[in-house]
C-alpha positions as CSV (number, residue, x, y, z in Angstrom):
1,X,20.3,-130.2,-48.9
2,X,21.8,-129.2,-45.4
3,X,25.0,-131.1,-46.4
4,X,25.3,-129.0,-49.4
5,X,24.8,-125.9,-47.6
6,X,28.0,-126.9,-45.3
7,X,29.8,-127.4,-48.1
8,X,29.3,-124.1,-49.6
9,X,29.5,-122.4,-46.4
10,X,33.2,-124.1,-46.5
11,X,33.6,-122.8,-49.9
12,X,32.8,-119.2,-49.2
13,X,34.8,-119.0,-46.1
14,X,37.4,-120.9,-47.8
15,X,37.5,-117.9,-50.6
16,X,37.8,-115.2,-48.2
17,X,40.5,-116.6,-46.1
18,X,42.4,-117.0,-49.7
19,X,41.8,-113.5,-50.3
20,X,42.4,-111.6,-47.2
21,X,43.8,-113.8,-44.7
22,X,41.3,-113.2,-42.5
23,X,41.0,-116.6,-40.0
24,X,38.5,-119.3,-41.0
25,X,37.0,-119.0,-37.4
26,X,35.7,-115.2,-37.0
27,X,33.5,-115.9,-40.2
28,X,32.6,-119.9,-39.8
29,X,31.5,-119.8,-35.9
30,X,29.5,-117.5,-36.7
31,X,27.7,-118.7,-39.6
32,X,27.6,-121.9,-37.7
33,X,25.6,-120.3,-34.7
34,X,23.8,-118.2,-36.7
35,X,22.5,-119.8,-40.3
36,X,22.8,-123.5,-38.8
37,X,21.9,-123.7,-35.1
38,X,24.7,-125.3,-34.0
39,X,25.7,-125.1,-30.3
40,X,28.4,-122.7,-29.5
41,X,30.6,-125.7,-28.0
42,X,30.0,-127.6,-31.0
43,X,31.0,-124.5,-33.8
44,X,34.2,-123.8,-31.9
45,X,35.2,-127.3,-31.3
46,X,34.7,-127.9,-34.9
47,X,35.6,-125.1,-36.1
48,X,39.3,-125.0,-34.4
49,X,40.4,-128.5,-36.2
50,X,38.7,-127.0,-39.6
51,X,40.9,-124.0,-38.9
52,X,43.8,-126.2,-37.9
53,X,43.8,-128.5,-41.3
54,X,43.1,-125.5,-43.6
55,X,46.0,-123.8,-42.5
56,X,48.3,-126.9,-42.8
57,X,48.5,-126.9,-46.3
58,X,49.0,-123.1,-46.1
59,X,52.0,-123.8,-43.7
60,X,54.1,-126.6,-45.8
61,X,53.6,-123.9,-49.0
62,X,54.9,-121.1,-46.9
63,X,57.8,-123.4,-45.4
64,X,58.6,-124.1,-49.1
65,X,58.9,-121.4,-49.8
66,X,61.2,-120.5,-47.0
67,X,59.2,-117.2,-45.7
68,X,58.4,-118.3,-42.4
69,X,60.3,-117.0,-39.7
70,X,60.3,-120.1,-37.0
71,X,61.8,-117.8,-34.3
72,X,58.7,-115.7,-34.5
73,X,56.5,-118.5,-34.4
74,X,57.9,-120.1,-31.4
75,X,58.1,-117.0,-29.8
76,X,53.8,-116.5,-29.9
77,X,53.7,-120.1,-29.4
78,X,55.8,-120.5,-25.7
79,X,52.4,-117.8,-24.6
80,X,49.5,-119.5,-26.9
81,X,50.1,-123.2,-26.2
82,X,50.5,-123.0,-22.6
83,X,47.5,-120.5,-22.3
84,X,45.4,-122.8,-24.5
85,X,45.7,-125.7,-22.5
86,X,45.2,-124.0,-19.1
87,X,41.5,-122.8,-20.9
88,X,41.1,-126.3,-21.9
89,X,41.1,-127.6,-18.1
90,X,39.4,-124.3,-17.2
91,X,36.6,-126.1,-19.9
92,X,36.6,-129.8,-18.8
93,X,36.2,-128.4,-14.9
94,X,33.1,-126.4,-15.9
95,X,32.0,-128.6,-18.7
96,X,32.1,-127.2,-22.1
97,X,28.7,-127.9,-22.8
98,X,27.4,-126.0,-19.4
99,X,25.4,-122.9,-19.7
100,X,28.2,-121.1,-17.6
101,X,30.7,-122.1,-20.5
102,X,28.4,-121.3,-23.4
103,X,27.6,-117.9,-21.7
104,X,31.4,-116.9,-21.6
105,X,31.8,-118.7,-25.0
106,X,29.2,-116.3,-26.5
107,X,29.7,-113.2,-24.8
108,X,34.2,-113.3,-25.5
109,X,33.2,-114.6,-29.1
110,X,31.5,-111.2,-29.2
111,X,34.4,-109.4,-28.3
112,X,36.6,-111.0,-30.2
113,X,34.8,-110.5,-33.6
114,X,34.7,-106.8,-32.5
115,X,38.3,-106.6,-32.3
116,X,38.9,-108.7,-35.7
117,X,36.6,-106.0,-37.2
118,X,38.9,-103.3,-36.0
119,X,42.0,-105.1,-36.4
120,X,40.4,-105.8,-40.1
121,X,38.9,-102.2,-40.6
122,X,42.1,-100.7,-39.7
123,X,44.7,-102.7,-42.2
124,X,42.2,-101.9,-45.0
125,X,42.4,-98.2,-44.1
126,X,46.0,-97.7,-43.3
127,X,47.4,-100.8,-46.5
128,X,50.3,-102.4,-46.3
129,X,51.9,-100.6,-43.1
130,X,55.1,-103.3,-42.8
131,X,58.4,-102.9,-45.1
132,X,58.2,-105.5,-48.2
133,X,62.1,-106.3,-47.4
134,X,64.4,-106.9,-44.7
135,X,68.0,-105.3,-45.2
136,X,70.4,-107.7,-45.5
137,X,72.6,-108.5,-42.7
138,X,69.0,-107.7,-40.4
139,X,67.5,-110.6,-40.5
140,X,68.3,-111.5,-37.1
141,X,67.2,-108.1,-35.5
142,X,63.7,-107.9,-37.5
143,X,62.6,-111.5,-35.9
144,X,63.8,-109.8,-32.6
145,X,60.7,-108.7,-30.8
146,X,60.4,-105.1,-28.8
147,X,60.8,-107.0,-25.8
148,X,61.1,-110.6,-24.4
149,X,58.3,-110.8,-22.4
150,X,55.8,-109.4,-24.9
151,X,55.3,-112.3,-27.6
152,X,54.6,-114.7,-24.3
153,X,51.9,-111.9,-22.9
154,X,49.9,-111.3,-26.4
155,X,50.2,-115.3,-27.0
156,X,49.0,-115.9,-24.3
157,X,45.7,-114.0,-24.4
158,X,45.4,-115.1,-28.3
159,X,45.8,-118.5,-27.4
160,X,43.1,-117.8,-24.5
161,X,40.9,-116.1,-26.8
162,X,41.3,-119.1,-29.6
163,X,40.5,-122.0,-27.5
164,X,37.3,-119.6,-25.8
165,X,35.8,-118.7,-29.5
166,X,38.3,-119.9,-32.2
167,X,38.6,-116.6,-33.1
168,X,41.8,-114.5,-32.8
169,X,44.9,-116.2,-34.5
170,X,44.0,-114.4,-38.1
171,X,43.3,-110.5,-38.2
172,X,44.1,-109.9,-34.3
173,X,47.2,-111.9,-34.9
174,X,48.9,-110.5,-37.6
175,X,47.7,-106.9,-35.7
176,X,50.0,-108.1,-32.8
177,X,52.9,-109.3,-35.0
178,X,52.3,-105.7,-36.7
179,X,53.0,-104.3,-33.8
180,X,56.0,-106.4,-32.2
181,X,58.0,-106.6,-34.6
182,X,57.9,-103.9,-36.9
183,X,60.5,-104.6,-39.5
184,X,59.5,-107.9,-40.5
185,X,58.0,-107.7,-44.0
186,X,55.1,-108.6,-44.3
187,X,54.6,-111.8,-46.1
188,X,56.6,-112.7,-43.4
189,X,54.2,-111.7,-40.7
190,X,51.1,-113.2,-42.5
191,X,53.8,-116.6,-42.7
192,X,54.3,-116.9,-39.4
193,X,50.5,-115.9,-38.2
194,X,49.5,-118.9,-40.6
195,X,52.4,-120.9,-38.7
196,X,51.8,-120.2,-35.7
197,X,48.1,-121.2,-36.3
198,X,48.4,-124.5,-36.9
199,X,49.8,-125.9,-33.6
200,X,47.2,-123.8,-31.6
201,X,44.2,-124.4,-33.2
202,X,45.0,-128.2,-33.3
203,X,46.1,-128.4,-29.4
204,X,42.9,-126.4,-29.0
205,X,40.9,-128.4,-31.2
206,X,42.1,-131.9,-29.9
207,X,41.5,-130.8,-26.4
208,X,37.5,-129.9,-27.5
209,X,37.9,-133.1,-29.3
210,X,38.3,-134.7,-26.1
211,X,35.6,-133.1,-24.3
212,X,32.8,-134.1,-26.9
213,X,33.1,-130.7,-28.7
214,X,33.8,-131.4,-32.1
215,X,30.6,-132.9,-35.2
216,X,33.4,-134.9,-37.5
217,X,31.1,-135.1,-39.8
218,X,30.6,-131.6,-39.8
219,X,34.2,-130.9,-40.3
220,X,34.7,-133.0,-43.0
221,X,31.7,-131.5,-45.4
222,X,33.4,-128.1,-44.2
223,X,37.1,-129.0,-45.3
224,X,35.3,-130.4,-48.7
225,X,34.5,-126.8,-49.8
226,X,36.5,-124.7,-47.9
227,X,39.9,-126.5,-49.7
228,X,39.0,-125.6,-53.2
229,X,37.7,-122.2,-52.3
230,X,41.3,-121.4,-50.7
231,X,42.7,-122.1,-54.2
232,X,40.1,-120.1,-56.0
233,X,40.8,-117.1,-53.4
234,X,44.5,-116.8,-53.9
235,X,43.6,-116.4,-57.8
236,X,41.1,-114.3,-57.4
237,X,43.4,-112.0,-55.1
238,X,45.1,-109.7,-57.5
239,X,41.3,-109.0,-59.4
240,X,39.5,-108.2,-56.6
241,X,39.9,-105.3,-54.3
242,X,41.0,-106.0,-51.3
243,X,40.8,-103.0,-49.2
244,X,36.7,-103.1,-50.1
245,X,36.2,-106.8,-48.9
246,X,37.9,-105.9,-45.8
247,X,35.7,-103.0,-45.1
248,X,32.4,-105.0,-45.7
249,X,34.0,-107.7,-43.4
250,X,34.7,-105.7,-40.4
251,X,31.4,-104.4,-40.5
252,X,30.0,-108.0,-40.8
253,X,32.2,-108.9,-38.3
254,X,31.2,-106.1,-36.0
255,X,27.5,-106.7,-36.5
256,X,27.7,-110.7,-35.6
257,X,29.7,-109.6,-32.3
258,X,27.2,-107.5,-31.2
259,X,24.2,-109.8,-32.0
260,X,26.6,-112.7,-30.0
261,X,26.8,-110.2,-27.1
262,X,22.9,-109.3,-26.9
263,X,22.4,-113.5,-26.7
């Protein structure tokens, strides 16, 4: 019965992610610690690789489909990767299975389901805030951040924050990618958040791998329902509104970070 439940679980996550976007991790962690009673080392170790292969198949669609701009996503990725793998020593040194590690794991989880419920609360208010279309002849310019330095600084705390909680490369990320580079359209910033995803959450997820953090068998009865309810929640999009489900999730969202911080 339990093994049914994960699948499901999967499932409903998967449907949401196919619907808003939203990362796998600031709803499955949770539900992991919460409903289930799995250690906090154990949900984000799991749930980074679960995160990792359900955006895969997201990425070689989008890559298709030729909407992902790779300068973007190496951009975020020269801050994430580094910063990820600096946590993940951080980790092994302390022992991810500590009480000192599962304190901070907890308490940044928190924090970073508070700011995916604003970051979510805030593109359900304000809608689609990017142009649809570049111009032509400005390609070039809208993959061109505001400044260098700034797609290194936010990856980097993103790719901190992801390897802490497994929360951050979803709502918070496409937030940031709102907000550096502000004339790409915006398939193209969801493209290369789901890009840009992949490679962090499965350096992130290997390196918790390593450390005894990740239930395989877990993962696998997650990936068994989450994959199916991705493909029913890009149907469903255009019948379901969206702007609603992203209000209910951010406060969901906001009430699970709280609770996490009061642990």
């Amino acid at each position: 019965m339990h093994d049914l439940a994960f699948v499901l679980a999967g499932f409903l996550v998967g449907v949401v992610v196919g619907q808003t976007g939203v990362g796998g991790g600031s709803l499955m962690t949770p539900i992991l610690i919460f409903f289930f009673g799995v250690k906090p080392y154990l949900a984000v170790g799991t749930d980074l690789l679960f995160a990792a292969f359900t955006k895969m198949g997201g990425t070689v669609k989008l890559a298709r489909a030729r909407i992902i701009d790779w300068r973007v996503v190496l951009h975020l990725s020269a801050g994430s990767i580094p910063a990820a793998l600096a946590t993940l020593y951080v980790l092994n040194h302390v022992g991810a299975a500590s009480a000192q590690a599962q304190s901070l794991m907890t308490t940044t989880l928190g924090g970073a389901l508070l700011l995916t419920a604003a970051a979510t609360l805030y593109k359900a208010l304000r809608g689609k805030t990017a142009p649809t279309s570049v111009v032509q002849g400005q390609e070039l310019k809208a993959a061109t951040p505001r400044h260098w330095s700034l797609p290194l600084l936010f990856g980097a705390v993103i790719g901190t924050l992801v390897t802490l909680t497994s929360v951050g490369a979803g709502a918070i990320g496409v937030t940031v990618l709102l907000i550096l580079y502000p004339m790409l359209p915006l398939p193209r910033i969801v493209a290369a958040d789901i890009a840009y995803a992949v490679p962090l959450t499965l350096v992130a997820g290997l390196g918790h791998a390593s450390m005894g953090s990740v239930d395989w068998p877990l993962l696998a009865k997650l990936l068994a329902g989450s994959l199916p309810g991705i493909w029913v929640g890009t149907h469903l999009m255009t019948r379901v509104p969206e702007r609603a489900i992203r209000s209910l999730l951010s406060v969901l969202l906001a009430y699970a970070g709280l609770k996490l911080i009061a642990l």
